[in-house]
C-alpha angles and dihedrals in degrees: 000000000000089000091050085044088060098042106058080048119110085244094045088051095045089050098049086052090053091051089048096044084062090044106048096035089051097049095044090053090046127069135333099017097048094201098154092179099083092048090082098057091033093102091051093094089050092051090041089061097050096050095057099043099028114163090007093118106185091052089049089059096046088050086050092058087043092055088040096055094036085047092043097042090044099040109022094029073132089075090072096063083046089063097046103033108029093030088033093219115151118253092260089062101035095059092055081042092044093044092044096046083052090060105041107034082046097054076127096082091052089041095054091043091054096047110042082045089048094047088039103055088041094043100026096196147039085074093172093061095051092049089059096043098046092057093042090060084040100061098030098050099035116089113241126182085192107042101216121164135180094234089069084064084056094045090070077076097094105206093024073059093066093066090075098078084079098021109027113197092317104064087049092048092056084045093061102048087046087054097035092054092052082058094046091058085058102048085102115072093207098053082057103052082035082064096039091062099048090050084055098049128087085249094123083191103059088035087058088047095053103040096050081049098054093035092055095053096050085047095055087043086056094043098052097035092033094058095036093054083050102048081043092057091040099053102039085066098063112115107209124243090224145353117226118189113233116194101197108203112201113197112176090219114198109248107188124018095202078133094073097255119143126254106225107032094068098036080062090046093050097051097048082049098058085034085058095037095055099039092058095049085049107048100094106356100060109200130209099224122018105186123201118205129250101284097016088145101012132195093039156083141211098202105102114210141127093268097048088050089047091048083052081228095116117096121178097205096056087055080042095062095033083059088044097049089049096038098042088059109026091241145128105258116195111184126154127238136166102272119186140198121163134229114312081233086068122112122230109267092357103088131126139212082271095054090060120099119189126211131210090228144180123202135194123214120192126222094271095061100259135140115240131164127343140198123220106203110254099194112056129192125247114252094006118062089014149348137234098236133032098239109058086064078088095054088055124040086183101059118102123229095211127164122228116256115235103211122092089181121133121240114240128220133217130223098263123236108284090207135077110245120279095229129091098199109050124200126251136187094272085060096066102062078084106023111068121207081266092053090050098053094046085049091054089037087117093064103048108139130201116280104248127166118215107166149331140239141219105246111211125171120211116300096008083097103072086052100092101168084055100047090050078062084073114095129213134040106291120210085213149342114248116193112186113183138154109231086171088102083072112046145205088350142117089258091095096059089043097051083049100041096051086048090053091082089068084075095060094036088060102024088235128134110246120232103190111187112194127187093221106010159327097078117169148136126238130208129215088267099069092254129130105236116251082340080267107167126177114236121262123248099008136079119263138130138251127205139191155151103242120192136233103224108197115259125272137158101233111202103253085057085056108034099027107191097351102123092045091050093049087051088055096047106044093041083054092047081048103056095038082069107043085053087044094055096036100050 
């Protein structure tokens, strides 16, 4: 009662606009809609709190929580289908998930609040600045499933993007609220002309005040604009060592089967579609490189071995295809399967179903058919890939209980086979009910080709890829950064082209093209710039393909591959140096 109370207030009304004017204004800057404008006046709701309950702490907090569920409910609604469809939990127990994971995966919004009112009633000025550093400690010190920061609205911003290559989201996201602050003291027409008139005046104080004001943020517009338009030019102009041909095959494989449909009918289904699919692209325009999504053929595995049998998770027809689809063409094929070992306490030959552990994993296999490296998926997704506690395994049947992969190698990738096949009748998936992985690589025997390594790529699995603290972990020069992930879980909704569009950074971080490979939409290639190529995305929910050239830029450590958050860890902590003082000397 106490909360409707409020809410039907004049407080309580003014307060919901002002979550919803962050909200709104947030998600229509952000993917799919691409409407930069209000990115700008997002933060207002956010200021606007602050201002009226500055240094009331507890309603601070309360405001925080009201900003983390609207923003939640209005950008990331998708979260919810995840629950139910990807977690499997029924709709009673989703809502309580759905609002809980608003609050604490959002302690950003409370945070926020508490800082920038604690650094404005002890500095009392240079609110700008504390708007940009306060969101800079809330976003770096505050846990997300999801890492969303409000410097990937910024980066649609094509040349303000390029400033992530020192910055990453981060450093835009401070640049925002810097700029965004300087608006929100103008929102007013009075204060301006107010402040008109005492720069006018003979005042030298106001006229100093002013002035510095006005000079500093020039000075941050030159600086972000100035060394994006710079990084644009300069990159633009990099001619690339080599160019590699990627055929990405979208499948829109089938995940769970609660509607009554059969198995394996449409696992088989499935294999002779992506057989068909690749076949036909083939046939006269070979490719160095075809990738296949996470989950493109989900449930099993191609690694033969005495665990995955005993998982009952090995199927040789699914290791049979992969060595068709390579061999036929003469191609890499990486493609993504279940893989299991089991706990390095078992005994040989004595273990038992406890003993398992599953991996979310990618494999390449090279033009002769045969298995190389693979990469187990470090970063897993909550509720769907694992939970915190035991005991809630018995709330989802759906959930995995997979275990984290260790390496952090690249895969590398092999010249493809320059030659048509040799053989006039080629094999199919119907073939291999009766020709084992064994039997397809005997038949292609003849056009075995010599082993030889030309480059390597970067191996990310779904939403690994936003995580940018985590994908500067990977060593070597990569050709390329591949993301394979699988968006079907969520549905006909705008979190495909948000998962895409906060993983989009990695290519300017690294100064690599993108090849993201999904099981149901968006897929797309994305260049060094930053830039999606031709704008060309994949459907969502259906089966097509997606082709390009996709360069090799010449390796480089960037600086934020080297240096990581330096540089927004040095503003942090010499604006806080700085105020410490000015307190110091004015109290």
């Amino acid at each position: 009662m106490k909360l409707l109370r409020f809410l039907i207030s004049r407080e309580g009304i003014i307060s919901v606009f002002c979550y919803s004017l962050t909200a709104v204004f947030s998600f229509l800057s952000f993917a799919p809609l691409n409407l930069p404008f209000f990115v700008w006046v997002a933060p207002f709701g956010l200021f606007l709190i602050e201002k009226r309950n500055r240094g009331e702490w507890k309603k601070l907090i309360y405001h925080g929580f009201g900003f983390s569920i609207l923003f939640y409910l209005v950008s990331f609604h998708w979260v919810y289908h995840m629950t139910t469809v990807f977690g499997g939990f029924d709709w009673y127990l989703a809502v309580p998930i759905f609002i809980g994971s608003a609050i604490l995966l959002n302690f950003k919004f409370p945070v926020y609040l508490l800082v920038f009112s604690f650094l404005a009633k002890r500095v009392g000025k240079f609110f700008p600045v504390i708007a940009s550093v306060s969101i800079l400690f809330a976003e770096f010190f505050t846990p997300q499933v999801f890492p969303w920061y409000f410097g990937n609205v910024v980066a649609e911003n094509q040349i303000l993007a390029q400033n992530a290559e020192y910055a990453s989201a981060y450093g835009l996201s401070a640049f925002l609220f810097f700029v965004s602050y300087y608006l929100f003291s103008f929102r007013k027409p009075k204060t301006f002309f107010r402040l008109l008139t005492n720069f006018l005046s003979k005042h030298k104080g106001f006229q100093k005040k002013i002035l510095f004001g006005g000079l500093s943020f020039v000075l941050v517009l030159i600086l972000f604009f100035g060394n994006g338009f710079y990084l644009f030019q300069k990159w633009s102009k990099v001619k690339p060592i080599s160019e590699r041909e990627v055929l990405v095959v979208q499948p829109n494989a089938p995940l769970e089967f609660r509607d009554g449909r059969n198995p394996v009918e449409e696992i088989r289904n499935l294999m002779t579609r992506i057989d068909s699919i690749v076949e036909r692209e083939l046939a006269e325009k070979p490719v160095d490189l075809v990738v296949l999504p996470e989950s493109g053929i989900p449930f099993f595995t191609t690694h033969d071995t005495e665990i995955t049998r005993y998982s009952r998770i090995y199927w040789h027809q699914f290791e049979s295809l992969m060595a068709i689809l390579a061999l036929r063409h003469g191609t890499n094929l990486f493609y993504n399967e279940l893989d299991a070992d089991v706990v390095p306490e078992a005994l040989p030959g004595r273990f038992s179903r406890r003993d398992v552990r599953m991996y979310n994993s990618s494999v390449l296999m090279n033009p002769n058919g045969e298995r190389r490296n693979s990469y187990q998926k470090v970063f897993l997704l909550i509720f769907g890939e694992y939970m915190p506690f035991e005991w809630m395994y018995a709330l989802s049947g759906q959930t995995g209980q997979f275990a984290p992969g260790t390496s952090l190698s690249l895969i590398p990738y092999y010249e493809a086979r320059k030659t048509p096949s040799s053989q006039t009748k080629n094999l199919h998936f119907e073939d291999t009910v009766t020709i084992g992985p064994a039997g397809v690589r005997e038949y292609y025997s003849k056009d075995k080709t010599e082993e030889k390594q030309i480059g390597s790529f970067l191996p990310l699995i779904c939403y690994e890829v936003i995580i940018s603290e985590f994908v500067r972990k990977f060593s070597g020069d990569p050709d390329f950064i591949v993301n394979v992930t699988n968006d079907k879980w969520y549905g006909n909704s705008v979190e495909t082209y948000q998962h895409h569009t906060l993983g989009r950074l990695r290519a300017i971080e690294f100064r690599k093209w993108i090849v993201r490979s999904t099981n149901s939409g968006t897929s797309v290639f994305t260049d060094h710039l930053g830039s999606n190529v031709d704008n060309d995305f994949t459907p969502i929910e259906t089966s097509a393909v997606i082709r390009k050239k996709v360069q090799v830029i010449p390796g480089e450590m960037t600086f934020y591959r080297l240096y990581g958050n330096l540089l927004s860890y040095l503003y942090m902590g010499i604006v806080g140096l700085v105020f410490y003082f000015y307190v110091k000397r004015n109290s």
